[in-house]
MARVEXLO-503135 format. One line per 3 residues: their letters; for each residue z negated, y, x of N, C-alpha, C. Coordinates in Angstrom, 1 decimal, decimal comma. Atoms other than C-alpha are relative to their C-alpha. Example, Ala and Ser with C-alpha at 12.3 -4.5 7.8 and 13.67 -1.06 7.14 Angstrom:
BEGIN
as) 0,0:-1,2:0,9:-7,8:-4,5:12,3:0,0:1,2:0,9  0,0:-1,1:-0,9:-7,1:-1,1:13,7:-0,8:1,1:-0,8
***
This chain:
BEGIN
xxx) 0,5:-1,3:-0,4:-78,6:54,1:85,8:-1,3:0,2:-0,7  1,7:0,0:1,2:-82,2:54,9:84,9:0,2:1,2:-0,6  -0,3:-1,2:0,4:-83,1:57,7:82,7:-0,6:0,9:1,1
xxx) 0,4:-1,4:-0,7:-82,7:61,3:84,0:-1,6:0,6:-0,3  1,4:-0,8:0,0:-86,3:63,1:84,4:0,3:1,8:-0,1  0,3:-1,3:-0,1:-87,2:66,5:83,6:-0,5:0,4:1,9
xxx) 0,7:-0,6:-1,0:-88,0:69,0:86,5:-0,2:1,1:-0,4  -0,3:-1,4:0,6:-88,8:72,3:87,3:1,3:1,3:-0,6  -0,7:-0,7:0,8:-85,4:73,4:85,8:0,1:-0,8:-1,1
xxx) 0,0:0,3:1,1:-86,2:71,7:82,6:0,9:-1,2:-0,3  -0,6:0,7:0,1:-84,7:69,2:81,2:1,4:-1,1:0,1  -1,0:-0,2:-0,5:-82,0:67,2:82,0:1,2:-0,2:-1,1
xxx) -1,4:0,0:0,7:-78,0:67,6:80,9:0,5:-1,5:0,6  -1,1:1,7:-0,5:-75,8:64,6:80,7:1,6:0,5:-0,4  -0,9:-0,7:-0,2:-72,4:66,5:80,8:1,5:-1,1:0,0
xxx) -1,0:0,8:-0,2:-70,3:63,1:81,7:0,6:-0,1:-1,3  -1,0:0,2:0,9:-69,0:62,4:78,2:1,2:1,0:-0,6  -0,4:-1,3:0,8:-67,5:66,1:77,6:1,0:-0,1:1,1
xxx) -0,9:-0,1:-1,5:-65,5:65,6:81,7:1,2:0,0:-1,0  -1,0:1,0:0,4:-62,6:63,6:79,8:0,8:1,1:-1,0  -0,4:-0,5:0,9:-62,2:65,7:76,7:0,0:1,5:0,3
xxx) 0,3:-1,6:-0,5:-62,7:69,3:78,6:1,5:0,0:0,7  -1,3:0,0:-1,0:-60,1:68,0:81,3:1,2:-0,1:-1,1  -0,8:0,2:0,9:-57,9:67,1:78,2:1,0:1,3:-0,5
xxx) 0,1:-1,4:0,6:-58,1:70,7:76,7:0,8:1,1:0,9  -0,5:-0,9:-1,7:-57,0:72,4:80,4:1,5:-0,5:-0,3  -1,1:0,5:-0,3:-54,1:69,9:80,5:0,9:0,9:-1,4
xxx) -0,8:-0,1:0,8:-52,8:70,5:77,3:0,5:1,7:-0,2  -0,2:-1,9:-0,2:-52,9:74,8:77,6:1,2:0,0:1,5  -0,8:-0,6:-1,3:-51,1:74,2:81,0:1,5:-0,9:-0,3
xxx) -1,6:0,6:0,4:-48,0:71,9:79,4:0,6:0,8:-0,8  -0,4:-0,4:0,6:-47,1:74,4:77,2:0,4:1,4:0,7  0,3:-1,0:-0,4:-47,3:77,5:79,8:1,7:0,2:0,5
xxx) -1,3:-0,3:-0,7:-43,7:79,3:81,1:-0,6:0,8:0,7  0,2:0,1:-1,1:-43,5:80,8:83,6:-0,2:1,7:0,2  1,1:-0,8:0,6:-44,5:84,3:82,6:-1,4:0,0:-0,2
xxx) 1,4:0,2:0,6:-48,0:82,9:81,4:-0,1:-0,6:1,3  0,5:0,1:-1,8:-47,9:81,2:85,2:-0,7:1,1:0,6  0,0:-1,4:-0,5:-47,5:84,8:86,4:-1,4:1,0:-0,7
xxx) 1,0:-1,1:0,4:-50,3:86,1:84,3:-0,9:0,8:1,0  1,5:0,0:-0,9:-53,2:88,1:85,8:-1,2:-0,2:-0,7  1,4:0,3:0,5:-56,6:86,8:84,9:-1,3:0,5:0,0
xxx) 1,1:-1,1:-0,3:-60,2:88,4:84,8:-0,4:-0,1:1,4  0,3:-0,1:-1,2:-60,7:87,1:88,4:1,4:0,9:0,8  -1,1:-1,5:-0,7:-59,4:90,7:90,5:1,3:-1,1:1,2
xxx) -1,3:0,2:-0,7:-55,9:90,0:92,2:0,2:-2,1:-0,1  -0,7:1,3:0,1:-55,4:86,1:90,8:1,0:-0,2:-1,5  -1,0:0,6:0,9:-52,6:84,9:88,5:-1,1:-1,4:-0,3
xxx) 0,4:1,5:0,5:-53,3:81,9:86,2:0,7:-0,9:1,2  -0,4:1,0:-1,5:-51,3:80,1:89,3:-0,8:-0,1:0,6  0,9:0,3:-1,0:-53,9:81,1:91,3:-1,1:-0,9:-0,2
xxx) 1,4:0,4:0,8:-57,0:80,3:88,8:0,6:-1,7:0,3  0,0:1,5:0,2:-55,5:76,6:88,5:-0,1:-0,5:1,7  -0,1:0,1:-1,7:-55,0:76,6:92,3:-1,0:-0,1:0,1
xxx) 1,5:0,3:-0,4:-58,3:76,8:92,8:-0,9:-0,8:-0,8  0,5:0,9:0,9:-59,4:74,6:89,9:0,0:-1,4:1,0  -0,5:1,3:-0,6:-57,4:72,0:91,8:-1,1:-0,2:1,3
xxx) 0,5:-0,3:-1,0:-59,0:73,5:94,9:-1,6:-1,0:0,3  1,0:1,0:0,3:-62,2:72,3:93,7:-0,1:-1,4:-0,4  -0,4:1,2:0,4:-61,6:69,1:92,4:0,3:-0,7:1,3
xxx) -0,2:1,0:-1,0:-60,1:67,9:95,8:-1,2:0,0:1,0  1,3:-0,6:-0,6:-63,0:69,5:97,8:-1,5:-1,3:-0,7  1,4:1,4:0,4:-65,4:67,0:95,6:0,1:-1,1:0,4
xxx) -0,5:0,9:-0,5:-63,4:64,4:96,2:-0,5:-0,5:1,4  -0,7:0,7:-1,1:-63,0:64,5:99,3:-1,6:0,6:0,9  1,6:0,4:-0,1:-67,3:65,3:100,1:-0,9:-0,6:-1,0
xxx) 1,4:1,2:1,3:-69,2:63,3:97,4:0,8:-1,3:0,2  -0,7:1,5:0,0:-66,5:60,4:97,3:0,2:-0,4:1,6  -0,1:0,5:-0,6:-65,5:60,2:100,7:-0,2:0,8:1,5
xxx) 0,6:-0,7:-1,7:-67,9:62,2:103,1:0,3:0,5:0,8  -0,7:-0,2:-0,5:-65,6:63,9:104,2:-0,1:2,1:0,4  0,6:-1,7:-0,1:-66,7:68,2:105,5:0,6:0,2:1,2
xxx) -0,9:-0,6:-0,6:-63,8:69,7:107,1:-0,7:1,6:0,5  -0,1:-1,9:-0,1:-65,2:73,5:106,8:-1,5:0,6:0,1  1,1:-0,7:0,0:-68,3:75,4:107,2:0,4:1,5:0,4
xxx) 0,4:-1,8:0,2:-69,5:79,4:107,4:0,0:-0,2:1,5  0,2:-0,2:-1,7:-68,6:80,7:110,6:-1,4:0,7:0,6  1,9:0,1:-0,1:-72,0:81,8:112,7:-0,1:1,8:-0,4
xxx) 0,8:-1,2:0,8:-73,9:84,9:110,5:1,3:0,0:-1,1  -1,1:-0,4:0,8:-71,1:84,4:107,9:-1,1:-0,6:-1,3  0,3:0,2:1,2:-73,1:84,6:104,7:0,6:-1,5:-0,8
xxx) -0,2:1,4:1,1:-72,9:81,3:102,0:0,8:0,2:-0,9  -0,7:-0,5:0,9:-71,4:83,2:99,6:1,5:0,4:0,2  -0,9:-0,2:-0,3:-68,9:84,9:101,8:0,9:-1,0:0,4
xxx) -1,1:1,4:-0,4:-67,8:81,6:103,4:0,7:-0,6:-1,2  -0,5:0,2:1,2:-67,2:80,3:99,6:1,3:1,0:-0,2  -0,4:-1,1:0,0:-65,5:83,6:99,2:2,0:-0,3:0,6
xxx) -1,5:0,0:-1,4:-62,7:83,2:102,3:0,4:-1,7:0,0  -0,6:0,9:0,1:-62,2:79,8:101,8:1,0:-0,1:-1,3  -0,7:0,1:1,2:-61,2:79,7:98,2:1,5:1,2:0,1
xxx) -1,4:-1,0:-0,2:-58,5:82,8:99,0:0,4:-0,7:1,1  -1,0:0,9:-1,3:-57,5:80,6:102,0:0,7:-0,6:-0,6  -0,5:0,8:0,2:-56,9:77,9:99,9:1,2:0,4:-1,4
xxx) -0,7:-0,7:1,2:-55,3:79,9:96,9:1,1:0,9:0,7  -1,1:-0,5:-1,0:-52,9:81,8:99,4:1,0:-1,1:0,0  -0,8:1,2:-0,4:-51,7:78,2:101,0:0,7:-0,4:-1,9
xxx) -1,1:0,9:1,2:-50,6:77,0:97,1:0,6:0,8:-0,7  -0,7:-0,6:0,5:-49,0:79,9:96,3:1,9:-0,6:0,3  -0,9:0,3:-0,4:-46,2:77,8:98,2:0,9:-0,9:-0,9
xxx) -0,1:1,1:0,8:-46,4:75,1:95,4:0,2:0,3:-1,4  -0,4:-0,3:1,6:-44,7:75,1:91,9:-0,7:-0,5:-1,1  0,8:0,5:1,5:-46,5:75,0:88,5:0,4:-1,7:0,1
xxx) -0,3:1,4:0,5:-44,9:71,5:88,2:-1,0:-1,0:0,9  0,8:1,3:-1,3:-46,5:69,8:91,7:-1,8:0,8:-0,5  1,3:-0,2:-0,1:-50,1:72,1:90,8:-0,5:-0,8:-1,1
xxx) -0,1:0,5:1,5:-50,0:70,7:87,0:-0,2:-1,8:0,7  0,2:1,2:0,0:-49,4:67,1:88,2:-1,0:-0,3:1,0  0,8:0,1:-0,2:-52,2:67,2:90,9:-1,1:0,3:-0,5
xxx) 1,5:-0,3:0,9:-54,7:68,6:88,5:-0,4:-0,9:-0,7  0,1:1,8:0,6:-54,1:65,2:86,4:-0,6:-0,7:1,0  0,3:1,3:-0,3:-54,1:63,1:88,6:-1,6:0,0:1,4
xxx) 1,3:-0,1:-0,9:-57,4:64,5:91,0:-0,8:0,3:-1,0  1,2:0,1:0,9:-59,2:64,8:87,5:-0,3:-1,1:-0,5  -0,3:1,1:0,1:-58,6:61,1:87,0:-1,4:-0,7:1,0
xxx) 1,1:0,5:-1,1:-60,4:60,2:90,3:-1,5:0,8:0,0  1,5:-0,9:-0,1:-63,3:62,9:89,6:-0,4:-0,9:-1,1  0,7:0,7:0,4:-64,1:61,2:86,8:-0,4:-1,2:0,2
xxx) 0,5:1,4:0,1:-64,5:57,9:87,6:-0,7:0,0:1,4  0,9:0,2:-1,2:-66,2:58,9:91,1:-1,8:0,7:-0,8  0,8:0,0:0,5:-68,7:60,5:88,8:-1,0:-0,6:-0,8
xxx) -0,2:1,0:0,8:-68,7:57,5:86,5:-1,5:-1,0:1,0  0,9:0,8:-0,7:-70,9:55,9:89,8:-0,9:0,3:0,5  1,1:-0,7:-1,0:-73,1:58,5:90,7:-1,7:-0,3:-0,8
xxx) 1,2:0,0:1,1:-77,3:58,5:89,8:0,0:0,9:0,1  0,3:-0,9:0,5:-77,6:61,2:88,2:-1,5:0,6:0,3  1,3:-0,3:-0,2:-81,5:61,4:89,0:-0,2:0,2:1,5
xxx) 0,1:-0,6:-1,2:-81,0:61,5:92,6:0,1:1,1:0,8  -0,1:-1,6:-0,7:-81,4:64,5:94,7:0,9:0,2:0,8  -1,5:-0,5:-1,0:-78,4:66,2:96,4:-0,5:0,8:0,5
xxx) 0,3:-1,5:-0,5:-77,8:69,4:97,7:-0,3:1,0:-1,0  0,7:-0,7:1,3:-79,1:72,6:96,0:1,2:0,3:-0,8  -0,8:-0,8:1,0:-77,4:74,3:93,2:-0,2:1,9:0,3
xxx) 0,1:-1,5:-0,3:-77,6:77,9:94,7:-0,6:0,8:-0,2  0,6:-1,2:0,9:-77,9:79,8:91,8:-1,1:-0,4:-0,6  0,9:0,4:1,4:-80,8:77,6:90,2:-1,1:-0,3:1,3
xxx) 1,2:-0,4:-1,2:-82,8:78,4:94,2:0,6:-1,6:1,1  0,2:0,7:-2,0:-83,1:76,5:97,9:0,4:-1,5:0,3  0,8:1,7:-0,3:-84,5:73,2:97,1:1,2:-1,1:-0,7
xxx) -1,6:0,7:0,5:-82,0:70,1:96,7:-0,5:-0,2:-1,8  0,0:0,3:1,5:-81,5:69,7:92,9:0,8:-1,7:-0,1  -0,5:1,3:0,7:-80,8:66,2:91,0:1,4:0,1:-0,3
xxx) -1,6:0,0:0,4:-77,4:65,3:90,3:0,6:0,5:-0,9  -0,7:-0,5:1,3:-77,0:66,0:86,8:0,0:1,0:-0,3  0,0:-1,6:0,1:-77,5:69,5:87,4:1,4:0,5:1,0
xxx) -0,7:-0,2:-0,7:-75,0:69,6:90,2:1,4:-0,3:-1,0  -1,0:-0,1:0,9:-72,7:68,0:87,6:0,4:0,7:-1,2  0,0:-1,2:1,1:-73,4:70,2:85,0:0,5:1,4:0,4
xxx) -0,8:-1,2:-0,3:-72,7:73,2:87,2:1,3:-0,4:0,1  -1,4:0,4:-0,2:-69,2:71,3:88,0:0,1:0,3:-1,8  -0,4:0,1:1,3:-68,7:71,4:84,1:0,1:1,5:-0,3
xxx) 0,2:-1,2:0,4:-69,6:75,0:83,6:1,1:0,5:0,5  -1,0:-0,9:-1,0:-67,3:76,4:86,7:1,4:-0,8:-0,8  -1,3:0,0:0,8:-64,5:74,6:84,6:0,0:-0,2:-1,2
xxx) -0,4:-0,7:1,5:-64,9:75,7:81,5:0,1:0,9:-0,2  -0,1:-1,9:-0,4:-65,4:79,5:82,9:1,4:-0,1:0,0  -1,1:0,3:-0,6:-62,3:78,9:84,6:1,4:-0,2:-1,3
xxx) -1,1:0,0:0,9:-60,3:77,3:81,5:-0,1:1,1:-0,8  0,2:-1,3:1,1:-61,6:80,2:79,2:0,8:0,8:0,5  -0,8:-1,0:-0,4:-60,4:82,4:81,7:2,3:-0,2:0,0
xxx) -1,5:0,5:0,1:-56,9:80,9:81,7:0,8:0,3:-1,4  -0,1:-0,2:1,5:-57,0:80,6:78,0:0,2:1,6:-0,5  0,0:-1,2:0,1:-57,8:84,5:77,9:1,6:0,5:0,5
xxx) -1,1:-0,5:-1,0:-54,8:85,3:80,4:1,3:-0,3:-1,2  -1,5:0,2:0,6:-52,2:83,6:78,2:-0,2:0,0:-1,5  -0,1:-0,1:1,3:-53,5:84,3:74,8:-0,3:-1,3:-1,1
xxx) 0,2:1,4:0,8:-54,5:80,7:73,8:-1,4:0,2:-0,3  1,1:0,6:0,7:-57,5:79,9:71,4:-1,2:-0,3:1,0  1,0:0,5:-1,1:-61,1:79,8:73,6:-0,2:-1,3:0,0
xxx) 0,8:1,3:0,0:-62,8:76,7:74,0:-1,6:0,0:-0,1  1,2:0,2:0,7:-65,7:77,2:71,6:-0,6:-0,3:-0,8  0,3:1,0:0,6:-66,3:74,8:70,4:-1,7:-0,5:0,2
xxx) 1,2:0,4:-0,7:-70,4:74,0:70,3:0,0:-0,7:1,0  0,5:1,3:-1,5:-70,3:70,6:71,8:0,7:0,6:1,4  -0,6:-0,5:-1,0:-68,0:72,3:74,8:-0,9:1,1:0,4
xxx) 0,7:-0,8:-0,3:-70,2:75,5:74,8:-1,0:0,2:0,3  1,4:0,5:0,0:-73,6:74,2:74,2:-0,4:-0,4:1,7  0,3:0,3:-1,3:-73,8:72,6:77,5:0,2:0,6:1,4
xxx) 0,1:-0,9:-1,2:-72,7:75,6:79,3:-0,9:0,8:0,1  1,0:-0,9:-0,2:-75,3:77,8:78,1:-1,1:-0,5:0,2  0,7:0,7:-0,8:-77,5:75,2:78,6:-0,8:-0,2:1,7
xxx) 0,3:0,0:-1,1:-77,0:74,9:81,8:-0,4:1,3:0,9  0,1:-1,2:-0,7:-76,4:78,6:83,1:-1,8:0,2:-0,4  1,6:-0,5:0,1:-80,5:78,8:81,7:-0,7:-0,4:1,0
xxx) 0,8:0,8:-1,0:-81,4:76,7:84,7:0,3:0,7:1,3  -0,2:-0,6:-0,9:-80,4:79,5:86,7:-1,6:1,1:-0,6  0,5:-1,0:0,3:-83,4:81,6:85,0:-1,8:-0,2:0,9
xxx) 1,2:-0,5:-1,2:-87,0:80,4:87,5:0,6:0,5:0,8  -0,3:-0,4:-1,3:-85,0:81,3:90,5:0,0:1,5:-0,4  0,1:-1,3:0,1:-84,3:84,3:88,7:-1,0:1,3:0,5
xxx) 1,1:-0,7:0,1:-87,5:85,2:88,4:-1,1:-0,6:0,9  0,2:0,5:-1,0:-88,5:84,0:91,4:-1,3:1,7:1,0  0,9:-1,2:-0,7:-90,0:88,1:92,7:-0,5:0,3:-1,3
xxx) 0,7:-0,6:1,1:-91,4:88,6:89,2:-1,7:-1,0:0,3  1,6:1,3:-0,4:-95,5:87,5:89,7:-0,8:0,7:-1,6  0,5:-0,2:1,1:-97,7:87,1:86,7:-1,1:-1,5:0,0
xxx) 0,8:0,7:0,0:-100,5:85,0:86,1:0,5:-1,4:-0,9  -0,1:0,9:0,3:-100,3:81,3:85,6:-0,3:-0,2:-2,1  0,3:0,0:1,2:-99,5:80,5:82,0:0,9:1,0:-0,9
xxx) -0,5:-1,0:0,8:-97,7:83,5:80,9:1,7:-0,6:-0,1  -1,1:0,8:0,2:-94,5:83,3:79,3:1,8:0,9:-0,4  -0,9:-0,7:0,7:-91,3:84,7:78,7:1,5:-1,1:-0,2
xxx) -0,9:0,5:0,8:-88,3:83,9:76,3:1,4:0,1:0,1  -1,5:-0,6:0,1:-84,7:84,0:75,9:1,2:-1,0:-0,8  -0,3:0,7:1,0:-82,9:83,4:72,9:1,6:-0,1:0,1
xxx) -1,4:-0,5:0,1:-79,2:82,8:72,8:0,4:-0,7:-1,5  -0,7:0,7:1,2:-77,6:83,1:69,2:1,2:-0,1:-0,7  -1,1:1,1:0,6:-75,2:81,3:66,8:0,6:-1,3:1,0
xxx) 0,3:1,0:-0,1:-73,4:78,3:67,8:0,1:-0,4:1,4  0,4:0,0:-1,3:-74,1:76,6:71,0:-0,9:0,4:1,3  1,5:-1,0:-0,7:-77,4:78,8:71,5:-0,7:-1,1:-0,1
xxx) 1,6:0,7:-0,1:-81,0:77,9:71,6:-0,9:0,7:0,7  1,2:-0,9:0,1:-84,2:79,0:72,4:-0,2:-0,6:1,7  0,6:0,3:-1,2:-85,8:78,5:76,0:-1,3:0,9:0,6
xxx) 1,1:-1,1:-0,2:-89,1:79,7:77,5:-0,4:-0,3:1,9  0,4:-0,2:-1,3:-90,0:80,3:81,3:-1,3:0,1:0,0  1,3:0,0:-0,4:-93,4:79,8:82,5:-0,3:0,0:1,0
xxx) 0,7:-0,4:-1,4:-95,6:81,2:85,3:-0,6:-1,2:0,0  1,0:0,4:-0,2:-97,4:78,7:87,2:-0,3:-0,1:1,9  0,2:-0,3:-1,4:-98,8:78,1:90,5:1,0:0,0:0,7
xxx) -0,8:0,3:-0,9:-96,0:77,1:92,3:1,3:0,7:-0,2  -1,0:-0,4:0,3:-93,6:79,1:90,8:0,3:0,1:-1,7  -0,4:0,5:1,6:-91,6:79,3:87,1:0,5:-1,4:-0,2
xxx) -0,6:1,6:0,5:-90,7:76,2:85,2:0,8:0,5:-1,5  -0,9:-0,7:0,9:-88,1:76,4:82,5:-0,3:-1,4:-1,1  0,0:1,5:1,3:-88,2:74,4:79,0:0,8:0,5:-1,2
xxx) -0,5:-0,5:0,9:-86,0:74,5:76,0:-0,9:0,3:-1,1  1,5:0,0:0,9:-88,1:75,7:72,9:-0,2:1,8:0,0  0,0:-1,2:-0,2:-88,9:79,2:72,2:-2,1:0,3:0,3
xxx) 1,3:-0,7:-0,7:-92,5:80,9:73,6:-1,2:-0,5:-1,2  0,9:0,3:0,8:-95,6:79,7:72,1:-1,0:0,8:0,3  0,8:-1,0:0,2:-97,4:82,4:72,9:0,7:1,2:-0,9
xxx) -0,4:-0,9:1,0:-97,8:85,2:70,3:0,6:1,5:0,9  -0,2:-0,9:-1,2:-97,2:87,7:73,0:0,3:-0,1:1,6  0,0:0,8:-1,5:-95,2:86,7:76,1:0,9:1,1:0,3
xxx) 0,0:-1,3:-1,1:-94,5:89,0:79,1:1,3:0,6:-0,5  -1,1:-0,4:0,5:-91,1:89,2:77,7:1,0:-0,8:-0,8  -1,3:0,7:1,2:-88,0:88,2:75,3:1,3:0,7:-0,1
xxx) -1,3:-0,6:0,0:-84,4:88,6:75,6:1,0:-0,6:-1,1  -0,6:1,1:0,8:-82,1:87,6:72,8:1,7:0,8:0,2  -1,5:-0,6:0,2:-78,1:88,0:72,7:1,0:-1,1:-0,5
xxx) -0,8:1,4:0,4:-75,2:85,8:71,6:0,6:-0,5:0,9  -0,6:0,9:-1,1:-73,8:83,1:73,2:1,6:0,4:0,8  -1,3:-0,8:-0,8:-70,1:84,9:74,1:-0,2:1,0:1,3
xxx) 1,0:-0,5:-1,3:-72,3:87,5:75,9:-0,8:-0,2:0,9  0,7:0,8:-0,8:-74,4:85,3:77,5:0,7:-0,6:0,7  -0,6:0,7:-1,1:-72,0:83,2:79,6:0,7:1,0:0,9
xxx) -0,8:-1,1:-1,3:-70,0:86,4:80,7:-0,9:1,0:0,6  1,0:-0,9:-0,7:-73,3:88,0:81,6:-0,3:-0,9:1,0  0,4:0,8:-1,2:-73,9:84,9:83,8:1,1:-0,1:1,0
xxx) -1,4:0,0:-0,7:-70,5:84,9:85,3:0,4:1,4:0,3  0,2:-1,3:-0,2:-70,6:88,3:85,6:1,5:0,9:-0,1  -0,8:-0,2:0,6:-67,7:89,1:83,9:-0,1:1,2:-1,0
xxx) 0,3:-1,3:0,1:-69,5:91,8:82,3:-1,5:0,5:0,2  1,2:0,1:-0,7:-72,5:93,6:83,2:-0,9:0,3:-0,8  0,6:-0,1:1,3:-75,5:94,5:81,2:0,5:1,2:-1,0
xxx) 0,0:-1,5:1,0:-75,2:98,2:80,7:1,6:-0,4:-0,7  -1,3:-0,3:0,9:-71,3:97,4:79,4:-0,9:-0,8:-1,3  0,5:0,4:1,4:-73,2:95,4:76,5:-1,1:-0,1:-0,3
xxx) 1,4:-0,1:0,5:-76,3:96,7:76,0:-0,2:0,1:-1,4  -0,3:0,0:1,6:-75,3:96,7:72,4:-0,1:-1,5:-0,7  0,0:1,3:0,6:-75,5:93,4:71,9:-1,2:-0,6:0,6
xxx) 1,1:1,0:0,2:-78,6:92,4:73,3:-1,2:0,7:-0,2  1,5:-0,6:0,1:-82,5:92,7:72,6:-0,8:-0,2:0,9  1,1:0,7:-0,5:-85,0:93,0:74,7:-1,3:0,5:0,0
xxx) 1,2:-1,0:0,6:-88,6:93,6:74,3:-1,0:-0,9:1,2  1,2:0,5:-1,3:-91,7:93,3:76,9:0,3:1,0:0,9  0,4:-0,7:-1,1:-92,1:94,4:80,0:1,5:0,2:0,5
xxx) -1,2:0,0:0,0:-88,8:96,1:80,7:0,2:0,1:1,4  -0,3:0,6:-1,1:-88,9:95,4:84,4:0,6:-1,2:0,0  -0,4:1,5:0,1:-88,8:91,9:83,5:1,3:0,0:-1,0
xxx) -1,0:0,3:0,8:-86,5:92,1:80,8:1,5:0,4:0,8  -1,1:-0,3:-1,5:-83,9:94,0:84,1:-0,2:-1,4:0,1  -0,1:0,6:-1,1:-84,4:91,2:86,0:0,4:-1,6:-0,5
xxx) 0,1:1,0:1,1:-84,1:88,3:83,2:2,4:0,4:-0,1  -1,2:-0,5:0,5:-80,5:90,5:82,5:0,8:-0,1:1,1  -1,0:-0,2:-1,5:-79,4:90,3:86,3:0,4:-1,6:0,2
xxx) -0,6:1,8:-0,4:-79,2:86,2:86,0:1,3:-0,5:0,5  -1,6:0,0:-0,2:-76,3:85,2:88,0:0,0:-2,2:-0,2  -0,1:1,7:0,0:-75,6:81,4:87,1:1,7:-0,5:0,8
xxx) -1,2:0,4:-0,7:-72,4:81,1:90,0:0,0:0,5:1,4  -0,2:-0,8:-1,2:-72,1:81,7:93,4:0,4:1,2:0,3  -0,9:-1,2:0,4:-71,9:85,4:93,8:-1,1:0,5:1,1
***
């Protein structure tokens, strides 16, 4: 595999060594669960941890079965939004396994995280796919595509973990590469913000698993780099901690509920619009 290249979402993630030990982490929260903690409800409105895994699985076969073996059963019916089709399928498919017992969802989550990894095992990473949504239009490289696969299931296990009262999964090396990545949701963001080439704005996420990143105007649009602003005065700066920062991207909570916890200073249009970052299909 050659090496991954930078683009205009900044540098790239290599996400594959964490697949194995993430999947690990899920499995072992879901062998210990009765059947109460099945029944839980989770932060996603009207799903049970049944459902959340249900659609964990959901995804996982869904990759499978387009990246490994080309296979596109479903599409947006005609003027049915991108979002919305995501939307109505995932409750299609989370309905239908309501039929299926913790035991058969538990042993297909094994054994289709088995084949994910090792179909990812063959992919180039530097090759261009389809886009990433939330990070804008244009097809993105792979190892962004797989980095968002990594994020949406570690949102996912957190949320599980929340539901039944088990220990997060925050662990830097596990964390780091989520907020990582949800940053490469932040040119698209700022995609209606115009400013002259050059200018810069920041956004700090801290303790552990943070880091610094800076967005820059240029002709063509922003470009994103880890690193904090090297100008003495850039258009703007947002800082908060990494807990708040993933569920502000997942939108899990919104700003005004934690305007307490973050800073922002500059141009407070920008600093809105920097705060509206959605890094998931929404």
């Amino acid at each position: 595999m050659t090496p991954m290249t930078a683009t205009l979402w900044g540098p790239p993630i290599d996400v594959l060594p964490l697949f194995a030990r993430e999947e690990q982490a899920l499995v072992s929260v879901l062998t210990d669960l009765d059947a109460d903690q099945w029944a839980a409800p989770t932060a996603c409105p009207g799903w049970s941890v049944h459902d959340l895994v249900a659609h964990v699985l959901g995804g996982k076969l869904g990759r499978l079965s387009r990246d490994r073996d080309g296979y596109e059963a479903t599409s947006p019916a005609p003027g049915e939004p991108f979002p919305a089709f995501i939307h109505r399928i995932n409750d299609e498919w989370v309905r239908a396994c309501r039929r299926l017992s913790p035991e058969v969802l538990f042993a297909m989550v094994v054994d289709s995280t088995a084949q994910l990894t090792e179909m990812w095992k063959r992919q180039d990473l530097d090759e261009l796919g389809g886009p990433v949504t939330w990070a804008g239009p244009a097809p993105a490289p792979r190892w962004l595509d797989v980095a968002r696969e990594y994020t949406e299931l570690w949102v996912h296990q957190q949320q599980i973990r929340e539901a039944v009262g088990a220990p997060l999964l925050d662990d830097p090396e596990f964390r780091a590469p989520v907020v990582d990545t949800f940053m490469r949701a932040l040119p698209h963001t700022l995609r209606d913000v115009t400013a002259r080439s050059g200018r810069q704005i920041g956004y700090t996420v801290t303790g552990p698993g943070g880091g610094r990143w800076t967005a820059r105007a240029a002709d063509g649009g922003w470009t994103l780099d880890r690193g904090a602003p090297s100008s003495r005065a850039p258009l703007a700066s947002v800082t908060t901690d990494a807990d708040t920062f993933w569920r502000l991207c997942v939108r899990m909570v919104k700003p005004a509920d934690v305007a307490g916890r973050v800073s922002a200073k500059g141009d407070e249009s920008v600093c809105a619009a920097v705060l509206e970052m959605v890094s998931v299909i929404a």
